[in-house]
Structures are given as structure tokens and as C-alpha cells.
C-alpha positions, 0 to 999 in steps of 0.5 A: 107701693101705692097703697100706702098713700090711700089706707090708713096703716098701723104698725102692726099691720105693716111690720107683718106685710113686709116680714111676709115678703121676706118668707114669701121671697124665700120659701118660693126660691127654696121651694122651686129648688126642692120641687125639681129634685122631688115631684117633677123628679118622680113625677117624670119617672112614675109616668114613664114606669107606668106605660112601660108596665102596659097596664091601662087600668093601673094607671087609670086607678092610679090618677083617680087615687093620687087626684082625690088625696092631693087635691083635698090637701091642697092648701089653695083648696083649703083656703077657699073653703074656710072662707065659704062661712055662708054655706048650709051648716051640714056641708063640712069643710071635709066634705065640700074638698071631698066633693073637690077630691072626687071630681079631680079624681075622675078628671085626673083619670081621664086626663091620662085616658085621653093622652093614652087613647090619643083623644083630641084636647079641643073636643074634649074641652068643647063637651066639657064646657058645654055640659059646664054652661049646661048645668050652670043654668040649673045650678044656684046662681051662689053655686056658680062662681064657688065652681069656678073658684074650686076648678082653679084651686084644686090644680094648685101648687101640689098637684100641678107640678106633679101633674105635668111632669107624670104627663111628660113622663108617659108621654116620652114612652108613648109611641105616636105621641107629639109635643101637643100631648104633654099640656092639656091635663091640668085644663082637664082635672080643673074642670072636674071640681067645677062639675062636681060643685054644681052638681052639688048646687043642684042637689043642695039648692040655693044657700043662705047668702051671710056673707063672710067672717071678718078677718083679723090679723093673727099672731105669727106663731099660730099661723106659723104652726097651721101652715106646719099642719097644713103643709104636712097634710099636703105633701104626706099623700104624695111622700106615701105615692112615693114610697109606695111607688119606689118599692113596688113600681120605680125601685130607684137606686138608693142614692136618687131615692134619698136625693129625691127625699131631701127634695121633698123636705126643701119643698116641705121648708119652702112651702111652710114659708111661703105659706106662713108669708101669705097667710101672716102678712098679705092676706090680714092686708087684703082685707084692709085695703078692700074695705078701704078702698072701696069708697075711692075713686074706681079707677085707683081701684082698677089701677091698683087690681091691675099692679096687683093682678101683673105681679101675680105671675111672678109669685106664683111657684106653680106658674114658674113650674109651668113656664120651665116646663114650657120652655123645655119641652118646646126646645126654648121655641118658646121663653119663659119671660115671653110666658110670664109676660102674657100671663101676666097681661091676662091676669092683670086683665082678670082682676080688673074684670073681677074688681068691676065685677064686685064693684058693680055686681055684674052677674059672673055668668055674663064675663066667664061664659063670653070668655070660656066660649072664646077659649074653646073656639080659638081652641080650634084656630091656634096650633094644638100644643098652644091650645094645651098650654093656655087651659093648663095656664088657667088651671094654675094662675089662680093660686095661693096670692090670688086666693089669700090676698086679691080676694080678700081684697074684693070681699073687703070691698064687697062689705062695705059696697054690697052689705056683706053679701060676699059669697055672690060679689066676691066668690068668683074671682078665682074663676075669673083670673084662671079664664082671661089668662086662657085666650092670652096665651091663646092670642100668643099662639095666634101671633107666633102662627102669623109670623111663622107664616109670614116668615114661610112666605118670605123664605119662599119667596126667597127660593123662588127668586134664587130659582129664577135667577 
């Protein structure tokens, strides 16, 4: 609330930011309900039926396929790119979440190459990254941080849920499987958006830097009908996989079809609300307090990015998903408090690397390829199912708040600091808050190796001593 004390608010500024709490607070309560009934219901049963069928390229085919459809309908992608206004006129909106759609797709299909070939996870992100950072050289320097922001969007609040749970669902018929399999596949379909982008920056060249269209408070009626659209063309693809599945594939009782259709309307109600929350009353406010706070003192700005990047964790509908998920698989050996505690130093951390990133305009070449050259290494170090965890962890941090609302946040600063010349300055955020978080988790791996060593030692020890008396 410290915010109030530094901007200069209206009243029709302020009455939309606290009824787009109200939404957000409800739609993500109705929409975590509706999301166990429906996806990560079908998402579970799909990924058993497929391997039990034995049919490699129906499954291969089936992750190309659901990757391009959800990842284009993702809303977070959505977002993104209409606030890309500076990007050469012949690249539609249409075509840049095509460019998104396709390489989720591919990186979806390999994704579930690699837990059915058994293919190791940290080599996988080593030749990754490498042929990323590779790329990136040549790439328009505009390019790189609008990769970023594309990987970590497109496993949003659709397409990861699902993801994890069709993953889950292979591996609990896969013999030779481990617990290290279930996590890793949102790490894999983010990076395929990053490689697809540059590639395009590549093929396109560099692009003229206008910066990005003001943003005005809309009326809620209008915005309330956009996330409608929205959030149907979002969720329809995944209703179609369904019924398709069910009739050809799953062949459910009628009874849980129709339980995990009612899910899929509460997901559809709760995601319209915590949309139209958002959009209607966090992001109008992002932009204000930007363009205001960029003249102050740069530690309240720190200050203010970091309060802001901690509660990220627990609005984000994704990473709740993620940390339940965690919490089962791993028989509660790991919380989902001790979960939402670390992300949520990791993000608070990302958003103040990303705010002194606009604020000073330091090159994000110089933050994310330090940062993900550490992830990949520590991918080494700390026990596999931690290494899964913390790069799925990234995909998913930066999601709807990040995008919508501390976005705007450093492209209002950018404005008023770097002339409008917001696509360099601002884009990259996203890219930002899904590394940081990686190593965090990385470190909590590292803490839980150390003090269940210390904890044989001690035990051994103890034996020892029991012997010898």
C-alpha cells in the first residue's frame, strides 16, 4: 500500500484497482477449483491412455499439436504481443503467436521424446541454452529480451497445468521411470518460443525502436467482454482435445466426462474474472505508478519491485498448480509453503534486477546469460528431481501479473527515463523473473542435499556408536 503515499491517484483509477482485487481474489479461488476437476484431470488420464496405447508417434503428434493450439490461445502470450506496437508492420499479432505456437509445439514434442527415450534433463538444457546464447549474438539485440518475455509466457496459465499433469500421467505407466521425470517438461516447451523468436530476429533484422502505445484506463464492460473472447479462444482448443480424446482415446464414464466438463466451465468463470481483474484495474495502475515513480528515489523503486515481485508468487494460479504438484509427487517431502517462500525470494529478486535493468539500461545480455549459465551448471550439482522442478519453476513465474501489471510498471518508467524507447528498456522483464527464480530453487536443492548428508552422517554415527558399545 505504499504506493498510495507517492502517486498522485484519482478516483477513477482507485475504485477500478481495489474491484480488480475483489475478481482477481475470486477468479483465482474458482479457477484452481474448476482447473482439478478438468485439466489436470484429463491431463493425468490422457498421459496414461497414450502410453498404455504404445504408439510413439501418436503421442509425438499429439504434443506438436496440443503445444501450437494452447500456446497461441494463451492469454499471457496474447498480452505480450499487443504491447510489441513497435514491431515491423508486416509481422501480425497472428503471426508472431504462430512463430510462439510453433516452437511450443516442437519443444512440447520433445518434452515427451525425452521422458519416453529417458534422456537426460540437465544435458538437454545444456544443448539448449548453449544453441540459445549462440544464436543471440546474431540476433537483433531488440530480439533478445522479446525471446525471453515469449519463452516464459507461453507455458502460462493453460498450458502449464496441463503439461504437468499429461507428464505425470505417462510417467506413472512408464516402467524404469523415476520421480526426476515428472518435472522438466514446462523447462523444455519454454525455450522453444526463445529459439523460434530468434530465429525470426535473424530473418527479419533489426526493427524500428518506437516505443510502446500509451495505456489508458478502459471502461470495464469492454474489457469484461475481450477477456470473455479471450478466455474462450483459450480454453476451447483444450475443450476440442477433450472431446476428441473422450471419444476416440479416454472413452470415460459419462458421469466423470460431464464432472470434468462442469470443470472445465468453473475454469472458464474463474479465468474470466481473474482476467478482467487484471486487465480492468492492475494494469491501467501499472502504468501510472511507473511514469510516476520514475524521478524518485531508486531505492523506493527497489523497494516497491521487490514488495511486488514477493506477492507475485501467490497470485499467480500457475504456480499454485506447480507447487501442489510438487507437494504430491514428492509424498510432501517437499511443502508447498517452503515452495512458495523460494520462488517468491527469486522473483522479488528478478524484478529488482529487471527495475535496474530499465532504470540504468543495463544490456539484459549481460543479467540473463550469467544467470542461465548458472542454472544449467548447478543443473548438475543438485539431486535431478530439483534440477526438473526449478526450470519448470521459471516457465511458469512469469505469468499474467508479471506481464500485465510490473510490466507496465518498468515501461512506464522507461517513458519518462529512456524517451519511450520501451521495446530495448522494458521488454525483457519477463525473461528476467522466469531466470532468477531458477537458481532459487536450484539453492533449495542444494540446502535439502546438505542437510540430508549431515543428517546421514549423524545417523551413521549413531550406528557406529551403538556398535561399539
Amino acid at each position: 500500500m505504499c504506493i498510495f503515499n507517492i502517486v498522485p491517484f484519482e478516483k477513477d483509477i482507485i475504485l477500478p484497482f481495489f474491484i480488480g482485487g475483489v475478481l482477481l481474489s475470486f477468479g483465482q479461488a474458482i479457477f484452481l477449483t474448476g482447473i482439478d476437476l478438468s485439466i489436470l484431470e484429463v491431463g493425468k488420464r490422457t498421459g496414461t491412455r497414450l502410453m498404455r496405447m504404445k504408439k510413439f508417434w501418436l503421442i509425438i503428434l499429439f504434443g506438436f499439436v496440443f503445444g501450437f493450439v494452447t500456446t497461441i490461445a494463451e492469454p499471457d502470450a496474447q498480452v505480450l504481443v499487443e504491447q510489441i506496437t513497435s514491431i515491423n508492420s508486416f509481422l501480425s499479432t497472428w503471426f508472431i503467436l504462430s512463430i510462439f505456437g510453433i516452437g511450443a509445439g516442437l519443444f512440447v514434442s520433445f518434452a515427451l521424446f525425452r521422458v519416453l527415450k529417458n534422456i537426460s534433463l540437465k544435458y538437454s538444457l545444456l544443448v539448449i541454452y548453449a544453441l540459445i546464447f549462440i544464436l543471440a549474438i546474431f540476433a537483433p539485440s531488440e530480439f533478445f529480451g522479446f525471446a525471453f518475455d515469449a519463452g516464459s509466457v507461453a507455458t502460462g496459465t493453460i498450458t502449464a497445468p496441463f503439461l504437468l499433469s499429461l507428464v505425470i500421467g505417462l510417467c506413472a505407466v512408464r516402467s524404469g521411470t523415476s520421480k526426476d521425470d515428472n518435472f522438466g517438461a514446462v523447462a523444455i516447451v519454454s525455450t522453444g518460443p526463445i529459439l523460434a523468436v530468434l530465429i525470426l530476429g535473424i530473418i527479419v533484422g533489426p526493427v524500428n525502436n518506437g516505443g510502446v502505445a500509451q495505456e489508458t484506463a478502459t471502461e470495464f464492460l469492454s474489457i469484461l467482454i475481450q477477456n470473455i473472447k479471450d478466455v474462450s479462444i483459450a480454453l476451447s482448443p483444450l475443450l476440442v482435445i477433450f472431446i476428441v480424446l473422450q471419444i476416440f482415446v479416454l472413452k470415460l464414464p459419462h458421469k466423470l466426462g460431464f464432472k470434468i466438463f462442469i470443470g472445465f466451465l468453473i475454469s472458464y468463470l474463474g479465468l474470466i474474472c481473474f482476467l478482467t481483474g487484471v486487465f480492468y484495474g492492475f494494469s491501467p495502475m501499472g502504468y501510472l505508478v511507473g511514469e510516476n515513480i520514475a524521478n524518485t528515489n531508486i531505492f523506493l523503486i527497489l523497494l516497491l519491485g521487490a514488495v511486488l515481485g514477493f506477492l507475485v508468487v501467490f497470485t499467480e494460479p500457475s504456480i499454485l498448480v506447480l507447487a501442489s504438484e510438487v507437494e504430491e509427487v514428492t509424498s510432501k517431502m517437499l511443502k508447498k509453503w517452503v515452495i512458495y517462500i523460494t520462488l517468491g525470494i527469486g522473483i522479488s529478486i528478478s524484478v529488482v534486477i529487471g527495475l535496474l535493468h530499465v532504470v540504468y539500461d543495463i544490456n539484459i545480455w549481460f543479467i540473463l546469460l550469467p544467470v542461465m549459465a548458472v542454472a544449467v551448471i548447478l543443473g548438475f550439482v543438485v539431486p535431478p528431481i530439483f534440477t526438473g522442478i526449478a526450470f519448470d519453476s521459471g516457465g511458469i513465474a512469469s505469468g499474467t501479473m508479471t506481464v500485465s501489471f510490473i510490466l507496465p510498471i518498468c515501461i512506464g518508467i522507461s517513458r519518462i527515463l529512456n524517451g519511450g524507447d520501451s521495446v530495448i528498456n522494458a521488454f525483457g522483464l519477463a525473461g528476467i523473473v522466469a531466470s532468477i527464480p531458477i537458481v532459487a530453487i536450484e539453492m533449495l536443492g542444494l540446502i535439502y542435499m546438505t542437510l540430508n548428508k549431515k543428517k546421514g552422517k549423524r545417523n551413521v554415527e549413531s550406528n557406529n556408536g551403538n556398535n561399539c558399545e
